[in-house]
Every structure is written in C-alpha cells, then in structure tokens.
PAMITOR-932447 format. One record per residue (C-alpha): residue number from 1; residue in one letter; x, y, z. Coordinates in nm, 2 decimals. Example, Ala and Ser with C-alpha at 12.3 -4.5 7.8 and 13.67 -1.06 7.14 Angstrom:
% PAMITOR-932447
PT seq type      x      y      z
PT   1    a   1.23  -0.45   0.78
PT   2    s   1.37  -0.11   0.71
END
This chain:
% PAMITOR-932447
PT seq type      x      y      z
PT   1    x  -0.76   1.96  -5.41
PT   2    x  -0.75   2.23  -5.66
PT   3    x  -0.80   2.52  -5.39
PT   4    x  -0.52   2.48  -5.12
PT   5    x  -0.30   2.62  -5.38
PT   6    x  -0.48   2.90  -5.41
PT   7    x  -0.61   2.94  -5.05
PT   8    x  -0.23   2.97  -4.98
PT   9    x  -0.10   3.19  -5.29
PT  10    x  -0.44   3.43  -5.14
PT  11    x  -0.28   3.46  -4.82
PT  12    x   0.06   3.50  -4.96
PT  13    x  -0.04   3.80  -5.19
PT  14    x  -0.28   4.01  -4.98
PT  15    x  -0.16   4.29  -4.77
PT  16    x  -0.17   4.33  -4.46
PT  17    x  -0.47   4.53  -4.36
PT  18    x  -0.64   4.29  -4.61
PT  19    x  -0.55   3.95  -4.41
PT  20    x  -0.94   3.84  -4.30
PT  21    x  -1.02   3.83  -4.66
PT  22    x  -0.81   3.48  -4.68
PT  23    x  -1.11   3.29  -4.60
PT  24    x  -1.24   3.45  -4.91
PT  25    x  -1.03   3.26  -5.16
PT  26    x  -1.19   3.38  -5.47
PT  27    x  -1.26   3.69  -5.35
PT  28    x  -0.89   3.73  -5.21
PT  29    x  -0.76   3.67  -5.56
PT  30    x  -0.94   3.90  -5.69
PT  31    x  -0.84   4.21  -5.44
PT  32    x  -0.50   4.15  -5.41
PT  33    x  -0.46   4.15  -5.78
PT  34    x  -0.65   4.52  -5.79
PT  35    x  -0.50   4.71  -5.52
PT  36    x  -0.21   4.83  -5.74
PT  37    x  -0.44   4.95  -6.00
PT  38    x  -0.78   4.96  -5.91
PT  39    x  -1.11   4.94  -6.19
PT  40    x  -1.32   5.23  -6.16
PT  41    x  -1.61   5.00  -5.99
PT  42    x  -1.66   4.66  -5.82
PT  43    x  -1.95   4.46  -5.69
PT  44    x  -1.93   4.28  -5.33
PT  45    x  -2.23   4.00  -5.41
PT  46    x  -2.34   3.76  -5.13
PT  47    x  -2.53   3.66  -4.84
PT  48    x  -2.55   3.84  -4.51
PT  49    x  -2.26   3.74  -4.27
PT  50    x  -2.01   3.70  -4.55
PT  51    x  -1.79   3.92  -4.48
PT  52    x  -1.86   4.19  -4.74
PT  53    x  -1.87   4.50  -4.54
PT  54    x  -1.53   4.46  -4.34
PT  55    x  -1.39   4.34  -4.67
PT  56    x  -1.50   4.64  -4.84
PT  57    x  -1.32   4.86  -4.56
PT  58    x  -1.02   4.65  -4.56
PT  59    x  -1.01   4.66  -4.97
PT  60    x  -1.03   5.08  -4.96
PT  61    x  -0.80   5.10  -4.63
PT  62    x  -0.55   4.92  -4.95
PT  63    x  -0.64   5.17  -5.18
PT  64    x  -0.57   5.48  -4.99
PT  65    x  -0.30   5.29  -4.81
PT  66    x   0.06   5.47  -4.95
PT  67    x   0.23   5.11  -4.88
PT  68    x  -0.07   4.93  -5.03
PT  69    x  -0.22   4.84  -4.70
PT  70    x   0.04   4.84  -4.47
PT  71    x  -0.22   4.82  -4.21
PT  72    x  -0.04   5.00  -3.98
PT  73    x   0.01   5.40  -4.11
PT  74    x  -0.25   5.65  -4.06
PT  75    x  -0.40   5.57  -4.37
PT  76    x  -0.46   5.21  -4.30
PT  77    x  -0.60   5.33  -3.89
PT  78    x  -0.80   5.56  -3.97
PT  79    x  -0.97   5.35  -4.26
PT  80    x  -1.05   5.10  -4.03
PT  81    x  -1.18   5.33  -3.76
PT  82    x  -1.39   5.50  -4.01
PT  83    x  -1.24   5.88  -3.97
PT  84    x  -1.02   5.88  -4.30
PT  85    x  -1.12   6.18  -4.54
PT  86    x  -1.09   5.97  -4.85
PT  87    x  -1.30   5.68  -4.75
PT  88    x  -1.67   5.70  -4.71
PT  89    x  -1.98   5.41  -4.64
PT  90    x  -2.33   5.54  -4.78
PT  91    x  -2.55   5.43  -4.57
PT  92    x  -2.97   5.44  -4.65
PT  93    x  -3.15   5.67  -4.45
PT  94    x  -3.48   5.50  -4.55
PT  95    x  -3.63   5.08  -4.63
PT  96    x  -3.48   5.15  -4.96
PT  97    x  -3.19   5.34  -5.09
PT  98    x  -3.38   5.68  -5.17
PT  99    x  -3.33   5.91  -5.45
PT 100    x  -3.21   6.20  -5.27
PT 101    x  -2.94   5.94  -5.11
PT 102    x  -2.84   5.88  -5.46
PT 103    x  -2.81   6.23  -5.56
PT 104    x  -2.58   6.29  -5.27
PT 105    x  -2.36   6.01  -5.39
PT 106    x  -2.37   6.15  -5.72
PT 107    x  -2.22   6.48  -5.55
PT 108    x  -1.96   6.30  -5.32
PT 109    x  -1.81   6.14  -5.61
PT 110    x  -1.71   6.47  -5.86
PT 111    x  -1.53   6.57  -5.54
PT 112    x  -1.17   6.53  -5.54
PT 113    x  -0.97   6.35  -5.28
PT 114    x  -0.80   6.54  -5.00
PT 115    x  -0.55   6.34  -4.86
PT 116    x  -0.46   6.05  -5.07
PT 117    x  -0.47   5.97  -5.43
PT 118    x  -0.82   5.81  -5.51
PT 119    x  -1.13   5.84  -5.30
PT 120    x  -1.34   5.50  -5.25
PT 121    x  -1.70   5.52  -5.15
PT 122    x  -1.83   5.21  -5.07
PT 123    x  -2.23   5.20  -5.16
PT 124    x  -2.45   4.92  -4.85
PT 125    x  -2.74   4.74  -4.94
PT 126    x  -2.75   4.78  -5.30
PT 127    x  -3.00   4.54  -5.35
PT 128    x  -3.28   4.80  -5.23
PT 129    x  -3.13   5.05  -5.50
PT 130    x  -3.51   5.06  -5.62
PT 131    x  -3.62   5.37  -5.84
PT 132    x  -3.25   5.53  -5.72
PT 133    x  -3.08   5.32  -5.98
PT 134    x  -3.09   5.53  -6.30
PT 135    x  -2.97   5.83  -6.02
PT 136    x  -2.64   5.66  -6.02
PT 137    x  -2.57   5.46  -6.34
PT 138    x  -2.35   5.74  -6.52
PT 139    x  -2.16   5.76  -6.24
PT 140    x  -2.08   5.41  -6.19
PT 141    x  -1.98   5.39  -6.52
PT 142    x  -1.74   5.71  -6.57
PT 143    x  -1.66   5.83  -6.21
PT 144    x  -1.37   6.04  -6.19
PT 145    x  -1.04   5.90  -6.23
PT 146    x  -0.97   5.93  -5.85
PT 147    x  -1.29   5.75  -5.72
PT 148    x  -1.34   5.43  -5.67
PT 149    x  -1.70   5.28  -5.56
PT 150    x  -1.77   4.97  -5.41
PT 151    x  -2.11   4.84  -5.41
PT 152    x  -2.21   4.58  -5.15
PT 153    x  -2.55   4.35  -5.25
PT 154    x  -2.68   4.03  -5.13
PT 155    x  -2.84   3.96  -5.50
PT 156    x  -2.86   4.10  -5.87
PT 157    x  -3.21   4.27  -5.83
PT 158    x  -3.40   4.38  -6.12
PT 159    x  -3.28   4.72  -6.10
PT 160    x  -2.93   4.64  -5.99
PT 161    x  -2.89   4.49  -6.32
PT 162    x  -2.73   4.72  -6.58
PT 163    x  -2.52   4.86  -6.28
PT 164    x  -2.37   4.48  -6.21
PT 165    x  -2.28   4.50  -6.56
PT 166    x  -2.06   4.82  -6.53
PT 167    x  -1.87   4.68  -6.23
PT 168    x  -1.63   4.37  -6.15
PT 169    x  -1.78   4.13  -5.96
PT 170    x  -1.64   4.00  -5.65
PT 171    x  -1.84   3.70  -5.52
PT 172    x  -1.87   3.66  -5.14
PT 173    x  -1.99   3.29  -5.05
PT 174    x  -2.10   3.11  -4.70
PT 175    x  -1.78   2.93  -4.54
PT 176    x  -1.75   2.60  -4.46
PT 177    x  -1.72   2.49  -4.09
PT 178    x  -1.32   2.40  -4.16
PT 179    x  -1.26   2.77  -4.28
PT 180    x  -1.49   2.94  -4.00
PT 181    x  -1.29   2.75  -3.77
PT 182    x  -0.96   2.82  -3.88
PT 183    x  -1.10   3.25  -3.93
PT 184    x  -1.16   3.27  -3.55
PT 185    x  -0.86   3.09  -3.43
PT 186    x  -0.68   3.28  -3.64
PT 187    x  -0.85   3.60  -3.45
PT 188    x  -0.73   3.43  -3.13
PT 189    x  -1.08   3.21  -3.06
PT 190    x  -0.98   2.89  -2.86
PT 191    x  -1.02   2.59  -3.11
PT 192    x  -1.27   2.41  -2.91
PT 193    x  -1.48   2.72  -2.89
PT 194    x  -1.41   2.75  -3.23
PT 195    x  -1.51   2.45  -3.38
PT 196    x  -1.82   2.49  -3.16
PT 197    x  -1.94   2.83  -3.30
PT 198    x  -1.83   2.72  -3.66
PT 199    x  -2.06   2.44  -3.66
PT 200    x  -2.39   2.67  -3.54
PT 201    x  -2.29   2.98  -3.75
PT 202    x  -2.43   2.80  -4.05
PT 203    x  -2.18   2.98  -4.28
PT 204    x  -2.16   3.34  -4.16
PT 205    x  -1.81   3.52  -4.02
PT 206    x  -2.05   3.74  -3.85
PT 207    x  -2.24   3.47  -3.64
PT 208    x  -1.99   3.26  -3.60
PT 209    x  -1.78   3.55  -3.39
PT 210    x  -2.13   3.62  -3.15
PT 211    x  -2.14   3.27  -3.12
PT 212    x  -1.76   3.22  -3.02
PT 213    x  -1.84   3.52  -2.79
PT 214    x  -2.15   3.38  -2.62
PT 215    x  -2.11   3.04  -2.35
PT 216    x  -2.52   2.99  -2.40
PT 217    x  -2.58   2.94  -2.74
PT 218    x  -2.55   2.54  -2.71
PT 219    x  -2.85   2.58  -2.45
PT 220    x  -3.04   2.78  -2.63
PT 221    x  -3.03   2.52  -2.94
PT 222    x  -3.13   2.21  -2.72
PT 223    x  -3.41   2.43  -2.58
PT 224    x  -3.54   2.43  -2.90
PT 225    x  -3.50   2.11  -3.02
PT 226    x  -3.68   2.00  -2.66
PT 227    x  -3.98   2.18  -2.74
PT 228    x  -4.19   1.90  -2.90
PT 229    x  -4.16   1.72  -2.58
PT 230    x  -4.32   2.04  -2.35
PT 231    x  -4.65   2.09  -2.59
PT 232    x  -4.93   1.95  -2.37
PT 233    x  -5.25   2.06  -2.54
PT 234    x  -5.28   2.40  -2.34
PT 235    x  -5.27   2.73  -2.48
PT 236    x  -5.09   2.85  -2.15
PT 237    x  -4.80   2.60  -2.21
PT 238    x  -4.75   2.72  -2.52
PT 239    x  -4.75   3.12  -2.41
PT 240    x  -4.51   3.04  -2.18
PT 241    x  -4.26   2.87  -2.40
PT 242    x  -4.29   3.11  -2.69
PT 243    x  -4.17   3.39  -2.37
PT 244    x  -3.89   3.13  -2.31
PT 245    x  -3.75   3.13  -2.65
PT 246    x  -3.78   3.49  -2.72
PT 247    x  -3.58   3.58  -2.43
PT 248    x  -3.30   3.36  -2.50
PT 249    x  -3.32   3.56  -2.88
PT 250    x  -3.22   3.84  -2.65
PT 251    x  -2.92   3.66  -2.49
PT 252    x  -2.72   3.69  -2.82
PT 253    x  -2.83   4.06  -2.91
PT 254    x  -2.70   4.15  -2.57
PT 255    x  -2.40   3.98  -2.68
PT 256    x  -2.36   4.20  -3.00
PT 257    x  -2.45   4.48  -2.82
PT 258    x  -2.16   4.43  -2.63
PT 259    x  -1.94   4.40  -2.89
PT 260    x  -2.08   4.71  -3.09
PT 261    x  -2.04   4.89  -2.72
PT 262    x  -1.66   4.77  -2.72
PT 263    x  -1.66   4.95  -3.08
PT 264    x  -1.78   5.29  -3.00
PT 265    x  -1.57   5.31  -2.73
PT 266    x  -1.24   5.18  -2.97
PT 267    x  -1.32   5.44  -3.21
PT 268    x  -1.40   5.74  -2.92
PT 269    x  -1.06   5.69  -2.79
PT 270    x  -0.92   5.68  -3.13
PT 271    x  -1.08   6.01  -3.21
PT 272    x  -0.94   6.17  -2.83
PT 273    x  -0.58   6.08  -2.96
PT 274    x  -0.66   6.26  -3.28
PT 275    x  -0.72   6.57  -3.06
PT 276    x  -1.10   6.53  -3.19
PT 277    x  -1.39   6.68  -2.95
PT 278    x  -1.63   6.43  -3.05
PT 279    x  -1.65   6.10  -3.25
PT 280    x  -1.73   6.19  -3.58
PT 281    x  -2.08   6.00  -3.76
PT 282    x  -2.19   5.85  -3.39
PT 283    x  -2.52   5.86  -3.50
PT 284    x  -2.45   5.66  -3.82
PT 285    x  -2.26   5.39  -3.63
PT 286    x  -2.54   5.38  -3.43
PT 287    x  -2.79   5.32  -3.67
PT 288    x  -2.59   5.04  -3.81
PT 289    x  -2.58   4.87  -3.47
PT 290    x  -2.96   4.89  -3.45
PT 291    x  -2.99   4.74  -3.81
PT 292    x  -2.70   4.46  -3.68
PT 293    x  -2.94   4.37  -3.39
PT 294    x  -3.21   4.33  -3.56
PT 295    x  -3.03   4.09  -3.83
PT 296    x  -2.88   3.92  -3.48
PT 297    x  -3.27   3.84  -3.32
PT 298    x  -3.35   3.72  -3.68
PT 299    x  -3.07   3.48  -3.73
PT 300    x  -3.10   3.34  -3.37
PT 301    x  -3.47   3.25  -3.45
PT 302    x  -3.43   3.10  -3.75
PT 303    x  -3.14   2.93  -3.62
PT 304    x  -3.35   2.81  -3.34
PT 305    x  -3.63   2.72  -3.63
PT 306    x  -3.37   2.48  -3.73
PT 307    x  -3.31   2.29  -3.46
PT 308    x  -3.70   2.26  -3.44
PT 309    x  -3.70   2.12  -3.75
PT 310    x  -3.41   1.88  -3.70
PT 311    x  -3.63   1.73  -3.37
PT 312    x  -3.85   1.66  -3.62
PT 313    x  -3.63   1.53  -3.88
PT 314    x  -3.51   1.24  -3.68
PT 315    x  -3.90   1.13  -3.55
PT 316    x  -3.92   1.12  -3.94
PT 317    x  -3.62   0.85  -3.94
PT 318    x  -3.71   0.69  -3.53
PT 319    x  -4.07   0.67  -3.65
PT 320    x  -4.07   0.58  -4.00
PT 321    x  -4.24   0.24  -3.97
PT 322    x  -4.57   0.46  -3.85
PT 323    x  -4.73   0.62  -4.19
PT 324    x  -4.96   0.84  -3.97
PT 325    x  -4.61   0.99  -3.73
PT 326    x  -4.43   1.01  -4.09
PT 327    x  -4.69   1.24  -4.19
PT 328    x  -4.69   1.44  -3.88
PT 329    x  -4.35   1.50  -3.85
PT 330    x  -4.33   1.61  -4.23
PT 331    x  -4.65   1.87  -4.17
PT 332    x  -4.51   2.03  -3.86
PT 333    x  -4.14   2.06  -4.04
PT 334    x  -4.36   2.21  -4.35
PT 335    x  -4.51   2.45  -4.06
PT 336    x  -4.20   2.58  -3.92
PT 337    x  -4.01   2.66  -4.28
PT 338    x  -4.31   2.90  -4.33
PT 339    x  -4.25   3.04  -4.04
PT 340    x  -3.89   3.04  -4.10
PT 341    x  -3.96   3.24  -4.42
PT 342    x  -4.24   3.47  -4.26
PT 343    x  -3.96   3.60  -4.06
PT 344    x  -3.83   3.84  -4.37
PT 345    x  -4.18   4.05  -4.37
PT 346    x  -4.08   4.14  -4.02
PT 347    x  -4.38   4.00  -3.85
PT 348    x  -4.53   4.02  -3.47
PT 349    x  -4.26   3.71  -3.35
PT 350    x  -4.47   3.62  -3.03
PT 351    x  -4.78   3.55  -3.23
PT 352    x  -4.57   3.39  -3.53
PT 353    x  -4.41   3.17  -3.26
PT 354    x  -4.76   3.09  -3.08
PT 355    x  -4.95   3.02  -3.39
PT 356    x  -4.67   2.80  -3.47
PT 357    x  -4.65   2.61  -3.15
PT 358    x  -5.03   2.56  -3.16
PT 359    x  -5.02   2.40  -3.50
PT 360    x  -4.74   2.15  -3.40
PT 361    x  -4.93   2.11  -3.10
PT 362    x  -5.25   2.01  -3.25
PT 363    x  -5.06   1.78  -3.51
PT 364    x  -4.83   1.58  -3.25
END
C-alpha cells in the first residue's frame, strides 16, 4: 500500500528524459533526487534485463542536460544517441574488464569536460572488474569535481567490494508482471500483447520488449512444455527435437536483431543530420549487439527450460498418488535445473540439450 505513493511522487519528480526509470520506484527516488547535485559516484546493482544500462544513459543525458533532462535539447539527443562529448560507456574489450581498460578509464577521467559542466562515464559489467579493481579505486573515490562515474554490476563481487563502498548504491530489481505491463503500454505496446509478454519476461524490461515484439513466442513455450509427450526411446527422435528447439532460440535473436538493426540505422541518420561522415563507435555498438544476442539465445532457453520443468511440475500434482511417477517427475525437473545452470559456462547447447533429453527419456 505503502508504494503507490511513491510510485507516483517518482513519476512526478523525474525529468523528462528520465521517464522509463518510473518502473524503478526506488531507484527513481533516488535519481531524481541527484540530478541537481550529483555525488561523485553511484552503483547501478541488479540482474540482467533491469533496466540498468538505459537508466544509466538516461541518468547522465540529466546530468549534462542544461534544463536537467529536458529530453529534448541537444544535450539530452545526443546522450541518448550516444554522440555527446561529455558522456562516455566503457565497454570491456576482453571476458573480464582488463587492466589496460582500467588505465584508460583512469586517463578519461582527469580530462575535463568540453561541452557541458560535468563529464559522466558510465563503467558496464563491473562485476568482472577482476585484478582491474585496485587500477581504479583512487579514482572512484576522488575523481575530479566535473566527473561523474556510474558503475553498472549484476552483484558485489569480491573485488567490487571496497569500490561499492565509495559509491551510492542504486538498486535495480526484477519487475512484477503489473509494472512490465503497464512499462510497455506506456511505450505504446497493445495491452493484450502486453500483458502477454509481461507474464513470459519473467521480470526483465529487456525480454519483455522482444517478447511484445515477437507473435511466436507463445508457440515456442508450448513446444517445450509438449516435449515429454514426443520422447519415444530413440536417439533419432530426440536429435531431431533438440534441432526443433534450437531453431525456434533463433526466432527471437532474429527478433533482436531487428531491433538492434532499427538502432544503427536511428543513430546513422542522426549522425547525417549532424553533418557527420560516419557513425561514430559502430564497431562498439556492434559488439554490444553480439554480446545482446548471445544474452537473448540464453534467456530463450532457459525460458524454454522452464516450461519443461513446469510439464513436469504438474505430473508431480496429476500423478501424485504413483510414488514411482512422483519420483520421476522430481529427477527429470532435478535434470533440467542443471542444465538450466550449465548454460552460464557457455556450453556446446546441442549436446547439453541431447544429453538432457536422453536422460528424461530414459526416466519417463
């Protein structure tokens, strides 16, 4: 009851160019409260699909903003396009934040801003800071007056830990289905789409907006949860259906490839009608797309691991007078969570898939 109050005062207070934080209440508060005087560092800590990295944009778009995120000046444009002088996103180059990436950092932040009062670099993946860490702590702790870093993590990691200290946390949390819903209608989403993608996104803006964007993704669910029903004892059966479900991964990273297509080709024409030759850091938007499609095929198959599961769940409650089906249905969900969790060591998916298939096989 407590938080409608502030859900709506978070709306109320954030600027403009800041507006797709709302869903963010906590994090909104935060924000709106620090774009007239800005700490020297803050940490954007949560999941995948959050919202961090748009926020993070948005936040420094408000900080370099001479209206305080106006969202429409220059300022505010070119921000959110990625062109403005003042605002730069460190990206690795490597599995890890390396030390030499550090060290650039380092440099970026003694320099002083050209074209509006403060500088904010915004710092991805800080998690996999590793042996970079002690590279950078000094300057988290006493940049310059004019530069503002904002450091994006999924988690407080070992090394990440004295850093965390130095700056002010800003938690980023998975949404409910209600406040997916109302973030893509709000973005102009149909509702019933809406409340369709909401309720498969499993708490991430980012999925939720492929999903609103994709007509197949309800097929590609009950495909999953069918597949119990297609094992037959042969090897070739289950070949062929680990092909099937790969291929529908692809249907929704051909989705965000679209999308990241429609992106380039926003922020080309933006650069044209800047009188600029060429888009400037392609090949670093391009990277990020590759590391986005990659997160995409992930999510899709553990979303589809899911649904596995859930097939099995309910045999658990439909078969629960049968001690010997009870036990079957609870090894082969115990089968697919490790494969669910395999997924992060980036693993060959076709024989994760088969090896997984054969085992359910061989216990149904």
């Amino acid at each position: 009851m407590t938080d409608a109050p502030a859900s709506a005062s978070a709306r109320r207070d954030l600027p403009p160019v800041m507006a797709g934080l709302a869903a963010q209440q906590r994090a909104a508060s935060i924000l709106a409260g620090s774009v007239a005087a800005p700490v020297h560092a803050y940490l954007f800590l949560g999941p995948p699909g959050t919202g961090r990295r748009e926020s993070a944009v948005a936040f420094a778009a408000a900080l370099v903003c001479p209206n305080g995120g106006c969202g429409d000046c220059p300022a505010c444009r070119d921000t959110l396009a990625g062109r403005h002088p003042d605002v730069t996103v460190v990206e690795r180059t490597g599995a890890s934040i390396l030390v030499e990436d550090a060290r650039a950092v380092v440099s970026l932040a003694q320099r002083g801003p050209v074209a509006a009062p403060r500088q904010v670099i915004v710092l991805t993946d800080f998690q996999l800071v590793g042996q970079a860490a002690p590279v950078l702590l000094k300057t988290l702790e006493e940049p310059p007056e004019t530069t503002v870093f904002v450091v994006l993590a999924e988690s407080v990691s070992p090394g990440l830990v004295t850093i965390a200290s130095r700056c002010v946390e800003v938690e980023f949390v998975p949404l409910d289905v209600s406040s997916l819903e109302v973030a893509l209608v709000g973005e102009g989403i149909a509702p019933d789409v809406a409340l369709g993608a909401a309720a498969a996104a499993g708490g991430r803006l980012d999925r939720a907006r492929l999903l609103a964007r994709d007509p197949g993704f309800a097929s590609r669910q009950a495909r999953w949860r069918d597949l119990p029903g297609r094992l037959d004892g042969t090897g070739a059966t289950v070949s062929s259906l680990v092909g099937e479900i790969l291929a529908s991964a692809d249907e929704l990273v051909e989705v965000a490839r679209e999308r990241q297509r429609e992106e380039i080709e926003a922020a080309t024409a933006a650069a044209e009608r800047d009188g600029e030759r060429r888009l400037a850091g392609r090949q670093a938007i391009e990277d990020r797309h590759k590391r986005e499609q990659r997160r995409v095929r992930v999510d899709e198959l553990r979303a589809g691991l899911a649904a596995l599961a859930a097939a099995y769940r309910v045999r658990l409650v439909t078969d629960g007078t049968s001690p010997r089906r009870v036990a079957t249905a609870a090894r082969a969900i115990s089968a697919i969570d490790a494969a669910a969790g395999s997924l992060a060591r980036n693993p060959n998916e076709t024989l994760l898939l088969e090896a997984l298939l054969l085992e359910l096989d061989a216990t149904s």
